[in-house]
N, C-alpha and C positions, 0 to 999 in steps of 0.2 A: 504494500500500500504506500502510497507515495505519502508525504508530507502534506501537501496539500489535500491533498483527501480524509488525510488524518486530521487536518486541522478543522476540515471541514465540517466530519459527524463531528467531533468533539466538540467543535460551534453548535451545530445541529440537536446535539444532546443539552448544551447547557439553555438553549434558546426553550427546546420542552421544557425544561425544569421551571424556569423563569416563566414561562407562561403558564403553567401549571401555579404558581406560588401566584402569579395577575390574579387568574381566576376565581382564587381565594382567597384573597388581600380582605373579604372584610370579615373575614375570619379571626382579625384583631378585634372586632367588637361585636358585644353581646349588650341584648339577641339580636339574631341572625337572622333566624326561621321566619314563622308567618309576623311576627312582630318585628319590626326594624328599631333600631334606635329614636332615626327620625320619625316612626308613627310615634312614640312614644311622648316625642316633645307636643307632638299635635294632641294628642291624644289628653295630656296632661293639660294645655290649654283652653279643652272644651270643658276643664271639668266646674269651671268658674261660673260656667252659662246653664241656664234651663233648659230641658231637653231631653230626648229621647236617650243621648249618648251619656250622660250626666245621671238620671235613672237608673238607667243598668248598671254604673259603674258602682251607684251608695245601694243599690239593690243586693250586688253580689258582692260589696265589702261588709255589707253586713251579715250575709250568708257563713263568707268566710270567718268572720269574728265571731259568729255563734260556734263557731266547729274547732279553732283552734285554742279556743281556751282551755280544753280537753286534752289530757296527754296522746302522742301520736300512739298507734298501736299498729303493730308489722308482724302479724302470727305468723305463725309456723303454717303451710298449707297442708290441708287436709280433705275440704269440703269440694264438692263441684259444683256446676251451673248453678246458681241461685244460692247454695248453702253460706255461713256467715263469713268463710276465710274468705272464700271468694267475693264475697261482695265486699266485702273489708279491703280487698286490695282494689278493687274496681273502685270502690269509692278513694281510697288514697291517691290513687293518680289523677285522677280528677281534682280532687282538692290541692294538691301540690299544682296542677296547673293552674288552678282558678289563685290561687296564692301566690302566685309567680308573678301572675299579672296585676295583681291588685300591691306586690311591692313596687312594681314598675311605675305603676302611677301615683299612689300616693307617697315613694318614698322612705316608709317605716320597715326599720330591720327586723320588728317583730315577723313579717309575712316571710320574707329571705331565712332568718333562722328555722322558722317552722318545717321549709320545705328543706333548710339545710339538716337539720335534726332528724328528719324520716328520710332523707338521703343516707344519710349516714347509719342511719338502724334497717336499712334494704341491704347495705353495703357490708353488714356484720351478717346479716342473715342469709344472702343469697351464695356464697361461697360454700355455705354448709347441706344445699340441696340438692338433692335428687330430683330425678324425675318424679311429679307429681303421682302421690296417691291413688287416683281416681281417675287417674289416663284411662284410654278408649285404647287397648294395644294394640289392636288388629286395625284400626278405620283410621285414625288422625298422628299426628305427631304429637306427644305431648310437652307441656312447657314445664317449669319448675314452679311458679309463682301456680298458675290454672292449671286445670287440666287439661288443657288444649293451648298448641301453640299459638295458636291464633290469638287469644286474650292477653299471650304473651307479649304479640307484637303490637297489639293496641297499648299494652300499659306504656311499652317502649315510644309509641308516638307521641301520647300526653306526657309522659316524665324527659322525655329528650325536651320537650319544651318547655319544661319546668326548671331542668336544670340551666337550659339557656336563658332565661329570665332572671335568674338570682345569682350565673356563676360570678360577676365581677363584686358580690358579696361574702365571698368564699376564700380561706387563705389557700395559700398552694399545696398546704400539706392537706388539707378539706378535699380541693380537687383531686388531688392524686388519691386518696382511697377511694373517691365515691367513681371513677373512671376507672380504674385498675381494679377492684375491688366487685362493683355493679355494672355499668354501664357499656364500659366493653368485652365483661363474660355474657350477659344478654345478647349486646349485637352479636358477636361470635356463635354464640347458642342459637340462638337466629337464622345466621347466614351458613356458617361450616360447618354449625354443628347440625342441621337440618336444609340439604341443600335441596332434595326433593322436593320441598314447601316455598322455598325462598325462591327457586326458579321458575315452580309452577305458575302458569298461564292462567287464575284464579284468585279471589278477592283474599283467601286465605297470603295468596303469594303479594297480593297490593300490601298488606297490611307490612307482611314482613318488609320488603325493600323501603317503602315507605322510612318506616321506622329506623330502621340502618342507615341508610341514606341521610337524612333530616341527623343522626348523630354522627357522620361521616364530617357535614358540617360544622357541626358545634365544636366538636374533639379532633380537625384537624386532619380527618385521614380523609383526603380524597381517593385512594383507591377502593374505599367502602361507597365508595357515590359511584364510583364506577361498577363496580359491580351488581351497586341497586341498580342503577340503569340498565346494565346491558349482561347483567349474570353473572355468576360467581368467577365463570371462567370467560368473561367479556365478549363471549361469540355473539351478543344482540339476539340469541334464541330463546331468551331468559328476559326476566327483567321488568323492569318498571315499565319502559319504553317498549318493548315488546305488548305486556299487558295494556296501553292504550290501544296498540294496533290489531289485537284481535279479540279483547273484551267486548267492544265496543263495534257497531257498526258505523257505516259513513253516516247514519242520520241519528249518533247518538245511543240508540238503544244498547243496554245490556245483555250479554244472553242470558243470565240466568233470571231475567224477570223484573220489576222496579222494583221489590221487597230489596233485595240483594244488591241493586245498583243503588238505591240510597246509601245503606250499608257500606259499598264499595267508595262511594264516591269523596267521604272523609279524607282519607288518606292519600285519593290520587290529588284532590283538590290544594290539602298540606301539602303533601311533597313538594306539588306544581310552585307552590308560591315561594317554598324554601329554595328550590331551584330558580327561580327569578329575582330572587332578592340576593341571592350568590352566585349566580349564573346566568343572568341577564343574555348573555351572546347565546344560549345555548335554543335560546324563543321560544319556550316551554308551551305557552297560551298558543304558537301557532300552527305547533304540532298534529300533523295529518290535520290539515285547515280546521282546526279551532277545536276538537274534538274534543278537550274539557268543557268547553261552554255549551258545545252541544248535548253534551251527556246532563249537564246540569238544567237544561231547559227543559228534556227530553223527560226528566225526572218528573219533572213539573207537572208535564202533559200526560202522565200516567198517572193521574191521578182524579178521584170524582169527588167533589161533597168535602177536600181535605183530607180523603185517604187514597194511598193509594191501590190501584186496580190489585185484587188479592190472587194473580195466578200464582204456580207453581209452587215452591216451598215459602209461605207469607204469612207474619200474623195480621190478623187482619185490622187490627187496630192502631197499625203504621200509618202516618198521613203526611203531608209535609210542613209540621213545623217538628219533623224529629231535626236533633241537633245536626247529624251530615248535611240535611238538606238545608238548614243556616245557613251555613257557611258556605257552601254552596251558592247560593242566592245571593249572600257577602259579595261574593267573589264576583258573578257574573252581572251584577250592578257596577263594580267596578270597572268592571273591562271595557264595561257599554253604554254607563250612564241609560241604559231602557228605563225609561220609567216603569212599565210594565212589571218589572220585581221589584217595586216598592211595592208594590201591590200584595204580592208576596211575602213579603217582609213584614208587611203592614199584618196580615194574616196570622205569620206564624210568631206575631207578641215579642221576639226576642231580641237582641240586639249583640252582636260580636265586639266582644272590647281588641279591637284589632284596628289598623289604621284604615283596609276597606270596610270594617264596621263601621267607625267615624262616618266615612263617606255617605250610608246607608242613612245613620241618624240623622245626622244634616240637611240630608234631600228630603226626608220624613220630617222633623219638623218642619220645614218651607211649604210642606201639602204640595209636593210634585209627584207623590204616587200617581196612572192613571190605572185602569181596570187591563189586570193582565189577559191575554186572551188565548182562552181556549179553542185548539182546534179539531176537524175531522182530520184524521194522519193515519198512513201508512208506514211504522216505522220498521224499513227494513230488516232483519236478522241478519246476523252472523259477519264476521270482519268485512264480509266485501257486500255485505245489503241481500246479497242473493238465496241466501236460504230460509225462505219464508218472510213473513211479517208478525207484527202484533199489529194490528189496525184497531182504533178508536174512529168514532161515529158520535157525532155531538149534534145534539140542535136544542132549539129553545122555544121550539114550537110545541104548545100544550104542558109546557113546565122545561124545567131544566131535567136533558135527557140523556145517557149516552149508553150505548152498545159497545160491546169489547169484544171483536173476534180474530181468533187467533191459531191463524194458520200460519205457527210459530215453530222454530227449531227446538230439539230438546230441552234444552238448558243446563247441560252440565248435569251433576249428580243432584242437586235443587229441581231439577223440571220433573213435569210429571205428564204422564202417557195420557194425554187430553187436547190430541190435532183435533183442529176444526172445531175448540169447541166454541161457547161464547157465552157471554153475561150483560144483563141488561139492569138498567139504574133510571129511577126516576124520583123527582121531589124529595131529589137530595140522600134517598134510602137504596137498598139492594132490593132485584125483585125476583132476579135468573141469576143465581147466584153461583158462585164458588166456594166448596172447603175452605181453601187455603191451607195450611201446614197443621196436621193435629200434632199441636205443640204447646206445652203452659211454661214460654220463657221466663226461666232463672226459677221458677217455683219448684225448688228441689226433693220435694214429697210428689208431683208429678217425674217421674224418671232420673230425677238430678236435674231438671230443668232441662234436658235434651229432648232431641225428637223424642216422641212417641212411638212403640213399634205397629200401631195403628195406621201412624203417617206412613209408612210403604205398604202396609197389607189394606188399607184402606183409600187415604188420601190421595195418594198418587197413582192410584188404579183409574182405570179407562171411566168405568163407572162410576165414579165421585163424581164428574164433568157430565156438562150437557152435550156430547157428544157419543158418536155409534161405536157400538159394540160389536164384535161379532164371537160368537158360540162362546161368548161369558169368558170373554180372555183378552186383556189389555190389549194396547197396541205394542208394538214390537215385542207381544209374548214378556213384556216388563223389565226389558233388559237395555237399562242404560246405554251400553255400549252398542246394541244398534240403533237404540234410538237418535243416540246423538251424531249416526251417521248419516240420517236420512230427515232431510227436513222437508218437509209439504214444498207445494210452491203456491206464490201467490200471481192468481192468473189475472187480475185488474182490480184496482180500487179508484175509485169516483166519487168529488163529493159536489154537490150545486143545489140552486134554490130548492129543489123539490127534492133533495134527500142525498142520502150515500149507500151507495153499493159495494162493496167486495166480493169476492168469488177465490176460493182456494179448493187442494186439491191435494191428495197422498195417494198414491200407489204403492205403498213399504210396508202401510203397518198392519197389514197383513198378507200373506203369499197368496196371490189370485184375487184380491177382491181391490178394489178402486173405490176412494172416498173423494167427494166432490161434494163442495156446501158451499150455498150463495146465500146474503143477507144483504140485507136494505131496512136503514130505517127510513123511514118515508115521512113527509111531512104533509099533513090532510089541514091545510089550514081552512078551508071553510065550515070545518067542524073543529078549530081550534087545537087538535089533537095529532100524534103519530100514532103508526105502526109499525113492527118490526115483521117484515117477512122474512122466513126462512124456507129454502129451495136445499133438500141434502139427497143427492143421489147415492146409491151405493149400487154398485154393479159386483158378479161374484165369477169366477170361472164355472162354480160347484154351489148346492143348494148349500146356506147357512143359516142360521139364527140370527136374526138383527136385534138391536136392542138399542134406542134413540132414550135415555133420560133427562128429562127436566127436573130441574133442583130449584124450589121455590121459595120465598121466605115472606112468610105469612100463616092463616087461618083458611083451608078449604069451605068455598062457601057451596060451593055447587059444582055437578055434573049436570050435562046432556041428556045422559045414559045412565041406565039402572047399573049401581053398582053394588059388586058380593063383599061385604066387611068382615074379616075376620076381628069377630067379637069376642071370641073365650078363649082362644087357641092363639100363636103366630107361630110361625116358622120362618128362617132364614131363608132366603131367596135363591142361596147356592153357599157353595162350597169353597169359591178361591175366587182369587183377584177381585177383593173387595165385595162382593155378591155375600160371601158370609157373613159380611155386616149390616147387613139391610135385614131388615123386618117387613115379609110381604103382610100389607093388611090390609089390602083390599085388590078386588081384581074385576075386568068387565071387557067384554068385545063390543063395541057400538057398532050399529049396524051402520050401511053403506049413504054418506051423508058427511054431516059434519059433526064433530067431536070436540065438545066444548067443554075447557077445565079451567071454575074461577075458584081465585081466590085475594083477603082481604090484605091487605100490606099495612105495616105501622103506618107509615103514612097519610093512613085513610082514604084510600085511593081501590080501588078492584083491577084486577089485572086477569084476561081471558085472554087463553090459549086454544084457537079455534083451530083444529086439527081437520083435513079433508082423508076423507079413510073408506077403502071401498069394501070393509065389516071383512078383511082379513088381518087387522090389527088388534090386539089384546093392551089392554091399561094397564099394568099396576103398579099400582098404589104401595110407596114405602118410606119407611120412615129409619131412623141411621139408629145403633143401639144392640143389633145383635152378638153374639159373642164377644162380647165388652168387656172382662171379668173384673175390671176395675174402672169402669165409668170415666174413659179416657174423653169417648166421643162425644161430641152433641147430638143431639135426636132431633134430626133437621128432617125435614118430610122431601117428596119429590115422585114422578111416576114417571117410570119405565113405557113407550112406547113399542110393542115389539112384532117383530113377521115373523114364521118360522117357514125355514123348506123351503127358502125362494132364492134366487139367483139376482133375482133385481128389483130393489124396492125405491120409491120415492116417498119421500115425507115431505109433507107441506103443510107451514102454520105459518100462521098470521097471530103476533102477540099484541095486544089490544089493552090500553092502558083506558080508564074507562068512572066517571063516577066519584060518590065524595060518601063517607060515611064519617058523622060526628056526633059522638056516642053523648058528649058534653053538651049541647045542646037539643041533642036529641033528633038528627034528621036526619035522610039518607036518600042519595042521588044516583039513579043510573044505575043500578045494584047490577044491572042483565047485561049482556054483552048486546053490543047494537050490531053486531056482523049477521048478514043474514044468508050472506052467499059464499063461495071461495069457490073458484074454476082454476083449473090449468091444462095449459095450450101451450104445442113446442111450434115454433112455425124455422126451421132450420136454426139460426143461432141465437134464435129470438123466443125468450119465454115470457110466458103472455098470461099476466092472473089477474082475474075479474073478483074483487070484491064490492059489496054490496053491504055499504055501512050506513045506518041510520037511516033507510031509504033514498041514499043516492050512490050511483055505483061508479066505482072508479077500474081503471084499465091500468094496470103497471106492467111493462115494460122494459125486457131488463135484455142488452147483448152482450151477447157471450160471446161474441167473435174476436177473433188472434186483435185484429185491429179497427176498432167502434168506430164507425162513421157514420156520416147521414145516413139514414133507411127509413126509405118510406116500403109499411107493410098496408094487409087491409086485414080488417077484421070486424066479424059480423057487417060485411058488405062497408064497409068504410075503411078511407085512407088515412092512414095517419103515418107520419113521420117523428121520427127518432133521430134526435140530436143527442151524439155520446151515449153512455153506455144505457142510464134510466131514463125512463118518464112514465110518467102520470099523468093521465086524463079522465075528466070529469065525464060519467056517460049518463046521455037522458035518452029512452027510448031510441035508442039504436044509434044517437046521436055525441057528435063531438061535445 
């Protein structure tokens, strides 16, 4: 090697160095992370003024004063999900964060000691651990503090920012045990000592890198950032940065459902900001074009009433003012000044002591929220958009309304075997509802506060959802790993003045048979009111059993049809995939007509499922609670629509929101369903249904063709033309 070459890497090498030490030059001052210094001076100047930001701040200094005049306590772990070690430490890192912050701005070393004193009692106790107690040895990794690393890596995100908030309070012999001692055996336990978790493509892997990363910064080692980012062993097949690009699709969505992507979105959110605040050149925010801010709005829009849509593994009492989705909203106000997430903001009552918190307060007191707005959306699945959708359906015609259908990809180990199904929401309540996860989080006399084993033998079976069945056996036979290699497709979705349509479609989740389901909600405005039609084909190579369930929530008011109750007896409905847990109690064939099932909603509202059936379908009627031995599930009702022996069946209904009953004043509207007709006509790729509501009949119109354009068809001797995929026409005697 010559001289000059020599001198050249060894230039070339010291220039990395030196740009490596640029990059993290503000790694002399603390904090770093989602709080900078300068928020801090700001932050400290609002505190003079009245206000929203001012509020939160003597709100949650007073929170913290009630908690720290009590000695810190740092058990020994022992307990799981819900039990008291574990919540004992779950609540510790949180207090140590909220106490971090609240020395930062008001200045008193009482908050700095508190968090320095249960630093230093983590730092005596954590060297003396083993693997948690109460590990799951076969299914997760487990942590030392929880029983699951995952809780691991969340403690590690609030305490990295805890300790970044108080270290310039610290002497240097302070920092060196509470770093050497706690915080970089965690990271390490974390990263090297669990690489399986740390590289994986999953919110369990955000949390980790998250957390490592975010103290990569605080303590100096950026080849712990490097490795959050792009994997243990830097190939970019791992990673933080990996986990945006295939978590997430181009329009946002997560695959394992918005329960899990609020869940997820904490920690990619932190990181995101800790990486802009010490890595500005690196454009974190513009990352696969914006795809934090897209995930965070995307959050939003899965949501009805301030919870969110409950598919797949979700409690259903998740909404968006949980804490991820704050900050969240923090952040994407920032980035956009939208007013729109004031709105938001405004909703979810809380306020970020952070410097894009600041920004939130300040626009909220000036009253520059406007009304955020909700849309009808197709959100793609899967990293590239293409495998399948979760599609929302919104209108506001006849009350606030939305339909959720979801010819969706797996979801990872959280999805559940429920293609094509769908749920429908009005005045603000569930009406077509979903499970959601049979789960009682953290309540440790339920399981340890972990899933339920109800939630796989129950919950995530084909049959929990309003969607088909066939010979009483999930889709993909319940095997995650085919499932999540085969996702539906979504064949159009449309939304305009007279309503939104979708159409999807699976061929996988079962060998020989084809599932195809179109829905429309429709907007009947000269009856003030919608409807939701449902078109579900199944075609079969071989005769099979079909099985279509609706999952209702309310009081059965009435049938059509004479129906048989079992009044002194029940019995389980079947044997496996969820079937075991249903109680048949009641059962009926209506004859060839129409098939009508209402019932009452909290609400006070009636809701009819007027079903066209030509008296070779069977009803019944069940209610959730069988083989229960410990009264896991709730005793939800719902009825089974089913054909047997047939190769090809078509379901069609029309769900009819309808009527006002108020028990407090005593009066009751519309009790009956006003449907009086339902047809269906295929005229090539045009399906063609005549209902007949309230004595005036309407013609919907829906195409199904590769690519919708003008079509003019005729029907009953008339011309009508079809712009895009729906319409709706008013019919009087034969006429337009």
């Amino acid at each position: 090697m010559s001289l000059l070459s020599l001198q050249t890497k060894l230039t070339a090498g010291v220039m990395s160095v030196v740009l490596a030490i640029a990059s993290f030059s503000s790694l002399a001052a603390h904090p770093n992370l989602v709080i900078t210094q300068n928020d801090v001076i700001k932050m400290r100047s609002a505190l003079d003024s009245k206000g929203h930001f001012s509020e939160r701040y003597y709100s949650l200094k007073s929170q913290v004063d009630q908690e720290i005049v009590f000695p810190s306590v740092v058990p020994v772990p022992k307990d799981g999900g819900g039990g008291y070690t574990h919540e004992r430490h779950k609540k510790n890192y949180q207090l140590m964060y909220r106490a971090g912050i609240i020395y930062q701005l008001s200045q008193e070393q009482k908050y700095a000691d508190y968090v320095r004193n249960m630093l230093l009692q983590y730092a005596t106790l954590y060297p003396s651990l083993d693997v948690h107690p109460k590990r799951k040895v076969k299914s997760q990794n487990p942590g030392k503090l929880f029983w699951q690393s995952l809780n691991e890596a969340m403690w590690l995100v609030y305490t990295i920012q805890a300790y970044d908030l108080v270290h310039d309070a610290l002497t240097d012999q302070q920092i060196n045990t509470i770093e050497q001692q706690l915080l970089r055996p965690v990271a390490l336990f974390l990263s090297e000592g669990q690489p399986t978790t740390f590289n994986k493509v999953h919110n369990h892997g955000t949390w980790a890198t998250a957390g490592v990363g975010m103290a990569g910064y605080v303590m100096n080692e950026p080849e712990w950032v490097e490795k959050a980012l792009y994997d243990l062993d830097k190939s970019g097949k791992g990673g933080f940065l990996k986990q945006l690009d295939l978590l997430f699709s181009p329009q946002g969505y997560y695959n394992e459902g918005p329960y899990y992507q609020r869940f997820a979105l904490l920690p990619f959110v932190t990181f995101a900001q800790a990486i802009a605040h010490n890595e500005p050149e690196r454009k974190i925010a513009e990352h696969r074009d914006g795809i934090l801010l897209k995930a965070i709005d995307t959050t939003i829009q899965l949501s009805y009433n301030g919870l969110f849509f409950p598919i797949n593994d979700a409690i259903k009492s998740k909404g968006i003012d949980t804490i991820e989705l704050v900050h969240g909203v923090t952040v994407a106000y920032s980035l956009t000044n939208d007013t729109g997430y004031l709105d938001i903001a405004k909703q979810q009552g809380q306020i970020i002591l952070s410097g894009d918190g600041l920004k939130v307060a300040q626009a909220l007191d000036k009253g520059l929220a406007t009304p955020y707005e909700f849309k009808s959306a197709a959100f793609g699945d899967g990293n590239d958009g293409k495998q399948g959708a979760l599609v929302v359906m919104r209108t506001q015609v006849g009350g606030n309304q939305a339909l959720l259908f979801k010819p969706a990809a797996q979801g990872l180990g959280h999805g559940h075997f429920d293609k094509l199904t769908w749920q429908f929401y009005d005045h603000g309540n569930e009406i077509v509802s979903d499970y959601g996860a049979a789960r009682f989080l953290n309540v440790e006399a339920k399981y340890g506060g972990r899933y339920l084993p109800e939630n796989n033998s129950y919950a995530k079976q084909t049959v929990a959802h309003n969607t088909v069945v066939v010979d009483e056996t999930s889709h993909f036979n319940a095997s995650v790993s085919v499932g999540n290699r085969n996702a539906p497709t979504l064949n159009f979705f449309e939304t305009s003045n007279v309503g939104t349509v979708s159409s999807g479609e699976i061929s996988t989740a079962y060998n020989g048979v084809e599932l195809a389901r179109t829905l429309a909600l429709i907007n009947v405005p000269e009856l003030d009111s919608t409807i939701a039609l449902d078109v579900f084909d199944v075609t079969a190579q071989a005769e099979h059993q079909f099985d279509l369930p609706l999952h209702y929530k309310g009081q059965l008011i009435d049938t059509s049809f004479a129906l048989r109750a079992n009044t002194t007896q029940l019995a389980a409905l079947g044997s496996k995939h969820g079937y075991q847990h249903l109680w048949l109690k009641g059962q009926a064939k209506p004859k060839n007509g129409l098939a009508k099932v209402t019932w009452l909603n909290d609400n006070g509202r009636f809701y009819t499922q007027t079903s066209l059936v030509k008296g070779d379908e069977s009803f019944l009627f069940t209610q959730i609670g069988a083989n229960d031995p410990n009264f896991n599930l709730r005793n939800e009702n719902g009825f089974i629509r089913r054909v047997e022996g047939q190769k090809h069946h078509k379901f069609i209904s029309v769900l009819e929101p309808h009527g006002e009953y108020n028990p407090s004043k005593e009066y009751t509207l519309e009790a009956v369903s006003r449907v009086t007709k339902l047809e269906y006509s295929q005229q090539g790729d045009l399906t063609l249904v005549e209902i007949d509501i309230k004595g005036k009949s309407y013609l919907v119109a829906i195409n199904k063709a590769q690519n919708a354009t003008n079509n003019t068809f005729t029907f009953k001797n008339k011309e009508f033309t079809l712009n895009g995929r729906l319409g709706v026409y008013a019919m009087k005697n034969n006429q337009e």
